[in-house]
Every structure is written in structure tokens, then in C-alpha cells.
N, C-alpha and C positions, 0 to 999 in steps of 0.2 A: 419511725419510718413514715414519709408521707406518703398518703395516698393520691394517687392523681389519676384513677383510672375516671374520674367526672370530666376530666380533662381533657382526656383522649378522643372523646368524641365529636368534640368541636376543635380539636385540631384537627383530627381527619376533614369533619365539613368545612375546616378554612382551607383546607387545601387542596379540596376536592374544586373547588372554583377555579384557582388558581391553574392547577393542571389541565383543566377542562378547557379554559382559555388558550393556553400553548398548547394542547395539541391542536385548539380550532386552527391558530396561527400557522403553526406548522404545515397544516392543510396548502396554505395559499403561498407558501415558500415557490413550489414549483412556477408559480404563473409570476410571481413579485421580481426572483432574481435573474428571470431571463429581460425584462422590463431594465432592470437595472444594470444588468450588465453591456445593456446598448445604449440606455439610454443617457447617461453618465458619458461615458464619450463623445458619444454624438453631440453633446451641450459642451464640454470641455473642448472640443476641438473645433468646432464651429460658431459656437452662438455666447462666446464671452469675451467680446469687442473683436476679432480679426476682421469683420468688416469686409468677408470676400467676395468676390462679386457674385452677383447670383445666380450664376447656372451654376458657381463653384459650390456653392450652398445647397441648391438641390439637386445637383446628382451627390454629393456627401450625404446628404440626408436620405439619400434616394437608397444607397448601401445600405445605412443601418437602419432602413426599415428590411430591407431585404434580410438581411443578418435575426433581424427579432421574428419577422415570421420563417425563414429557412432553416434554422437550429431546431426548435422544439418539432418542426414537421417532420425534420432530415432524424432526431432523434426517437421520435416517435417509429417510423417507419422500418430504422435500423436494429432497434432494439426491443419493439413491441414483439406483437404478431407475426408480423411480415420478416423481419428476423434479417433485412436486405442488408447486406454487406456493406453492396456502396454507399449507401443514404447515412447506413451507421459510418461511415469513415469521413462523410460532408460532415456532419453534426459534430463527432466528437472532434475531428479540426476546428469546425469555428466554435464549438463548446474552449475549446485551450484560447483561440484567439482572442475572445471574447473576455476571458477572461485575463487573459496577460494585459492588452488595449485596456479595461477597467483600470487594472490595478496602478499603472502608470499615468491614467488620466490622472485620475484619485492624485498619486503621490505628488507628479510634477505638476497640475494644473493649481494646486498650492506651494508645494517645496520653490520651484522653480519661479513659478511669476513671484513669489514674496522674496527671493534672491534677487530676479533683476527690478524688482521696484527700488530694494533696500540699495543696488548697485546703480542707478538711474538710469537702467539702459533704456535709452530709447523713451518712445510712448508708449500711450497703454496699446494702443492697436498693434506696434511694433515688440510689444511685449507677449501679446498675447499668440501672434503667428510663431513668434519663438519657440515657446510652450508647444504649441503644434505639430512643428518640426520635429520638437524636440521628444515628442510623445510615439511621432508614429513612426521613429530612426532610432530609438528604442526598443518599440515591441518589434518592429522587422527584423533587429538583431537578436533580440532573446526567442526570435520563433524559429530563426534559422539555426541557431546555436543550439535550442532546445528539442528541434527535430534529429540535427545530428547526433545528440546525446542520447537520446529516447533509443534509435535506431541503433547505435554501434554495439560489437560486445563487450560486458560489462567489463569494466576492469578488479582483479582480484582487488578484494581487502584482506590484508593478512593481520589476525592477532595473534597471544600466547593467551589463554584463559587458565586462572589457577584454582583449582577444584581442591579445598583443604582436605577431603574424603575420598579422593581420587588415588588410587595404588600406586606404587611404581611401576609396574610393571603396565601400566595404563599409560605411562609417562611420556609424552608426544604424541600422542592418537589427532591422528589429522579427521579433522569432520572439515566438508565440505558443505555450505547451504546455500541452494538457491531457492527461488521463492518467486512470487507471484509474475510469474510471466505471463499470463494473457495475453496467449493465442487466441487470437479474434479476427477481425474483418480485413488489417492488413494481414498478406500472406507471408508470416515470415519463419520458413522451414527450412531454407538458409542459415538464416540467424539462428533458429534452434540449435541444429546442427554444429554451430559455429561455438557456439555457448558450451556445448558437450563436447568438444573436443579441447576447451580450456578445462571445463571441470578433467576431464580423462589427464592433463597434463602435471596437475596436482597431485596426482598418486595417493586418492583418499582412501582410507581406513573405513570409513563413514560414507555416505551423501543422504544428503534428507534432502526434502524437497517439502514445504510446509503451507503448501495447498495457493489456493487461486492459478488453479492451471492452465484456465482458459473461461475464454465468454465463450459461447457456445456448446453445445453437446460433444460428447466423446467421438460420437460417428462424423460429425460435422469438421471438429477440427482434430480428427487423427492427423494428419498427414504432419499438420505442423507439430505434436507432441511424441510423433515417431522416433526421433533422432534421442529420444530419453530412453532406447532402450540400448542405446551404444554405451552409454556410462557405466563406467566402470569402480568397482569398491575393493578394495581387497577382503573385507569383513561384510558390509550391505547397504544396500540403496532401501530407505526409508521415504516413506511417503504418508501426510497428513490432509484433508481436505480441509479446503477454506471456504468462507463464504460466497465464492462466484459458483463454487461447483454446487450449491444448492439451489442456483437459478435455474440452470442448464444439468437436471437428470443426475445429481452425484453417483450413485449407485454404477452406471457407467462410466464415468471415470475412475472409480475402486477399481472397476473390472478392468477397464486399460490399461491403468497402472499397473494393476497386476500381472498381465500378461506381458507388459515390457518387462518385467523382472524386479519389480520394485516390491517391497514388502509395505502395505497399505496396516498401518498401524492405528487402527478405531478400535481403541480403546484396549489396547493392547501393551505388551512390550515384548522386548526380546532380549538377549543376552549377549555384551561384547565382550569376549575373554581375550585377555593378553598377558602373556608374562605371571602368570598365576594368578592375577585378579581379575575383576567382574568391573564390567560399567550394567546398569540397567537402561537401556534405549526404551524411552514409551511416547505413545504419542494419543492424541484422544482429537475428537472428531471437531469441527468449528461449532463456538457456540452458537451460531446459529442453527444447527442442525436438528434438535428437535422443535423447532417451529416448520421445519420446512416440513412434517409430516410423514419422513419416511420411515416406515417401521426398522427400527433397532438403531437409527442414527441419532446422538445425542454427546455432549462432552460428557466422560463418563470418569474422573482419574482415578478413583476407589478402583474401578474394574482395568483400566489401566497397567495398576500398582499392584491387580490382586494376584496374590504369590510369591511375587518377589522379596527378596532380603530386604529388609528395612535400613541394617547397616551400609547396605550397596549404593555407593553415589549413584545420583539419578541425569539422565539426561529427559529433558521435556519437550519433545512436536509438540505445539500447539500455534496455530495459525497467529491468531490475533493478542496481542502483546497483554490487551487485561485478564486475561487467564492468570496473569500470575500473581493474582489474589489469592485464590487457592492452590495454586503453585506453591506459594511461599507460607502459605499454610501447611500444605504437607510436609513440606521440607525438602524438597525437589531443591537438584546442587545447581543446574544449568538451564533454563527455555528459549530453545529456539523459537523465532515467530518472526512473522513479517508482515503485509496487511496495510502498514501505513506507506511504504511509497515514499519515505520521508520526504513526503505532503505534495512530489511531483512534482508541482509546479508553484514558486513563491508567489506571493505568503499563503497557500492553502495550508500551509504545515501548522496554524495557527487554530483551526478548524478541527485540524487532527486530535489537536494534542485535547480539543474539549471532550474524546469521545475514550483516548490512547493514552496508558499511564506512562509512555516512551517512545519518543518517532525515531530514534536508531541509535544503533551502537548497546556499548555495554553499561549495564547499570544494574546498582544494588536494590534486594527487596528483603525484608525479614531480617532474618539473623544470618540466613547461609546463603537465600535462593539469588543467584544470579540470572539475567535477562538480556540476551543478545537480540535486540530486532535489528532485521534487514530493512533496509532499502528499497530491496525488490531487485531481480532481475529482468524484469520485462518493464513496461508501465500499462495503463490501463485507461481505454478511452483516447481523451486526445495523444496525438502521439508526437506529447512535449514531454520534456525533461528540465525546468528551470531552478538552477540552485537545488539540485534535489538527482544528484550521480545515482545512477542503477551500480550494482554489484554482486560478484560473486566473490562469498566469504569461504575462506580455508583458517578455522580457528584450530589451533594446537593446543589440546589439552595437557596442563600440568602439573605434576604433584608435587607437594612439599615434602614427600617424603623419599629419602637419598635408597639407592637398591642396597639389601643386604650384602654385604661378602660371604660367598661360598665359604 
């Protein structure tokens, strides 16, 4: 055997540098990518040859200065201290705008001019206003399209999920899951509303709900999370917290949740019996909850898990999709999770996935443990939705095994 423990100490100090470096970098992320996010268009769209005349040049430029200091103010203001509503709904609009406008400078201010060079259209000045046009009839369309989408309600995704551990008598158990709605600065109790009377149409067995319930506090945005208490189960409404509710007071949203009639599953499970079998429902608290410091909130799945039949297929609440590392460690049969938004707005889903071992739908982990991440039924912040559908899922659970004959 070798020894390498002489080793280990200089790799720790080689990478105690290295780390020490990205986090410094990380620091200045905030003040770099609002720079970048205006300042890339505003060069792509005016100052690479269109040649416009110059009052067209500075009131354009005049914008996105306006756009670089009104965002970090408008989000500062909506989402700090001050907690203002309206300032947060300026922000996180031109935060999406900002960012759709980038992403298509970016693409077409190369895709597009090396097209029409390669095609001769035109000159470079008549190439470049092209590009322009073409950039900002673009993002208008993907911000109209993407507010539509953001706003409406979500449309069902329907699966069949097959659980090899699963009874028969367990055999079509409809779970309902919606997830990170963020109730926030727009008022939308309407839309709740509208949302819970799709879920109610489904006729769920189930409903989980797997946290980020809202920006803001429980007292703050009750009105809009009210209409969660119309939903209907035949068996039970399950609820998990995610990582917004430990910005805003979690401990209060356990308690609202509660009192709408939903069973707040921290670290916990419960029991769904049908047809002489057992499903085990558990759900454990967002990882981030023991940093947020409140006594007894922490993912916990040992405490979760503790007392239940080990034979008993598992279902898994847990908010955020890398849970199920130890998910699929224990041997958990299903995890619901949501979290990523799948990525909201394109290409953020690219961002995601450096942080998310799944930005949605179904996929395998381990030897048994499956993983359904959501989409999200609400969105969060700006209120786009680009390539990136909201949803409410109704998966049917299935077993491979046929009922006995009497």
C-alpha cells in the first residue's frame, strides 16, 4: 500500500489558492454581469458599423445606461430591505429583458451577420442594421410570448411511472405535483385559484406541493397562497419547503400550510394504503435549511424514514433535484422535486444544470431510485417563460405486478 498522507497536505494548500481565488471572483459576479448584460447589446446594436445618425445613437445609448443603473436600483430596492413590490416587478422585468436582449445580441450579432456576409447581402452597414432589426423583433417576440407563457395556467403534463416495488393494489395512484409557484410582487390570486381548480379536476389520490411557495412572508402573501386551501386529495395534500421559504420566515409558511390543510412533511412520512398495500409518503426539509439557522429545520431522510418498513416502496418530497444523491442511496423508489424552472428562460437551463443533476422530467439514479423534476408551476422573478413551459404534473403510479384472483 502507498502512503500518501505526505501528499495531502499540499494538495489541500494547492487548492486552498485556487478556491480562494473563485470565491474572490464570485464576489464581483454581481456588479460584472449587470455591465454585461447592457453593455453587449448596446455595442451589438449600435456601434458595429449601422452608422445611425446621431441623436439615433444617443438616446439608444441613452436606454441602456438607463437599463444598467435602473435594474440593480429597481432590484435592490424590491428585494432588499425595502421589500417594495413595485420596484421589484421594474427589476425583475428588465432583469428577463436584459437578459433575452443579451442572449440574441450574442447569437445573431454573429449567427446572422456571418450568414448575410457568406450570402452577400448588401454592405457591411446594410448588414449590420439588419442584425438590429433582427435582434430587437426577436427579443419583442420572445418577451411577449414569454410573458404570455409565464402568466397563463399551466398546462397538465400527464405520465404513467412504474415503481417495480409498488403493490397492486397501489396500481394507478394518481399524485398530483405542483411546485415553485412564487407568489410575489405580481398579484396573482386569480391565477392561484385558477391553478387549484385544474389540480381539483384531476381527481388526485395525492397532491404534493414541493416548496418555493412564494417570495415573500406567509402574512405578506397569504391572500395569493389562499386558494391552496380549496384543493382537493382523496388520500392527502403533502407539502415540502424549498429554498425561498427560508428567505422569507419558513417556520410561517409550515404554519399556513398547515392550516390550509396540507400535511407539512419535515422530516417526516406518512402512510398511503390502498387495496391492501402501503406506499411510504416522506418528504424532508430544503437543503438549504440548516444554514438558514432555524432551530430543528435541516434535510433530515434517516428521520424521514425513521420507522417505516424498509420493504415499502418509497415516495420522496424533496425540493431540489440533488437530493437525490442520498435518495438513491437509500433506496428511495420515486423523488418528486422542482427548483429548476427548467432554466425559465433560454439558455439559463445551461446554468442550471452546473448546479442540478436534472432540469425536468423523468430520469434514472442508482439501481431503483427514480427522479421526476418539475418545471415549476409559477416562475420566479422576471415574469418570462422562454422555451422553458410551466406545469402541473398528474403522474400515475404503476405496478408490475397483475392483482391476485379471489
Amino acid at each position: 500500500m502507498t502512503d500518501t498522507s505526505n501528499t495531502r497536505p499540499a494538495d489541500s494548500e494547492a487548492r486552498a489558492p485556487r478556491q480562494s481565488r473563485l470565491h474572490r471572483l464570485m464576489r464581483y459576479i454581481p456588479l460584472i454581469a449587470p455591465v454585461l448584460l447592457w453593455a453587449v447589446p448596446c455595442w451589438v446594436l449600435l456601434y458595429t458599423g449601422q452608422h445611425w445618425p446621431l441623436p439615433v445613437t444617443m438616446a439608444g445609448t441613452a436606454l441602456f445606461v438607463l437599463g444598467l443603473i435602473g435594474m440593480p436600483l429597481a432590484m435592490m430596492r424590491g428585494h432588499g430591505r425595502r421589500q417594495q413590490d413595485r420596484a421589484a416587478i421594474v427589476g425583475d422585468t428588465l432583469l428577463g429583458t436584459s437578459w433575452v436582449l443579451f442572449t440574441w445580441s450574442v447569437l445573431l450579432g454573429v449567427l446572422l451577420r456571418l450568414a448575410l456576409t457568406v450570402a452577400g447581402v448588401g454592405g457591411s452597414q446594410e448588414r449590420a442594421r439588419i442584425v438590429t432589426w433582427a435582434v430587437l423583433g426577436v427579443t419583442a417576440v420572445l418577451l411577449a410570448w414569454g410573458y404570455a407563457e409565464a402568466r397563463r395556467v399551466p398546462r397538465v403534463r400527464r405520465l404513467d411511472v412504474r415503481l417495480p416495488r409498488l403493490g397492486a393494489g397501489l396500481d394507478g395512484t394518481r399524485v398530483v405535483l405542483i411546485t415553485d409557484t412564487h407568489y410575489g410582487p405580481i398579484d396573482r390570486a386569480r391565477w392561484s385559484a385558477r391553478v387549484c381548480e385544474t389540480v381539483n379536476s384531476l381527481e388526485a389520490d395525492l397532491v404534493c406541493h414541493t416548496g418555493d411557495i412564494a417570495d415573500g412572508t406567509a402574512e405578506r402573501r397569504r391572500a395569493q397562497a389562499a386558494p391552496l386551501g380549496t384543493v382537493r386529495a382523496t388520500r392527502a395534500r403533502v407539502y415540502v419547503t424549498g429554498n425561498h421559504e427560508y428567505y422569507s420566515e419558513a417556520q410561517g409558511w409550515v404554519d399556513l400550510m398547515d392550516e390550509l390543510g396540507w400535511e407539512p412533511l419535515r422530516n417526516r412520512h406518512l402512510l398511503l394504503e390502498r387495496g391492501g398495500d402501503t406506499l411510504v409518503v416522506a418528504g424532508v426539509d430544503d437543503v438549504t435549511a440548516e444554514s438558514s439557522g432555524l432551530v430543528g429545520h435541516r434535510a433530515h431522510l434517516a428521520g424521514a424514514l425513521d420507522g417505516a418498513d424498509p420493504d415499502l416502496p418509497v415516495l420522496l418530497l424533496a425540493h431540489q433535484p440533488k437530493f437525490i444523491d442520498r435518495a438513491a442511496a437509500a433506496g428511495i423508489d420515486l423523488q418528486l422535486s422542482g427548483h429548476t424552472h427548467g432554466g425559465q428562460i433560454w439558455p439559463f437551463h445551461h446554468l442550471v444544470g452546473l448546479d442540478q443533476p436534472a432540469l425536468a422530467g423523468l430520469s434514472h439514479h442508482g439501481t431503483r431510485t427514480l427522479l421526476y423534476t418539475s418545471r415549476g408551476t409559477g416562475f420566479w422573478g422576471p415574469p418570462f417563460r422562454v422555451f422553458a413551459p410551466s406545469e402541473i404534473t398528474l403522474l400515475v403510479l404503476r405496478s408490475p405486478h397483475l392483482p391476485t384472483s379471489p
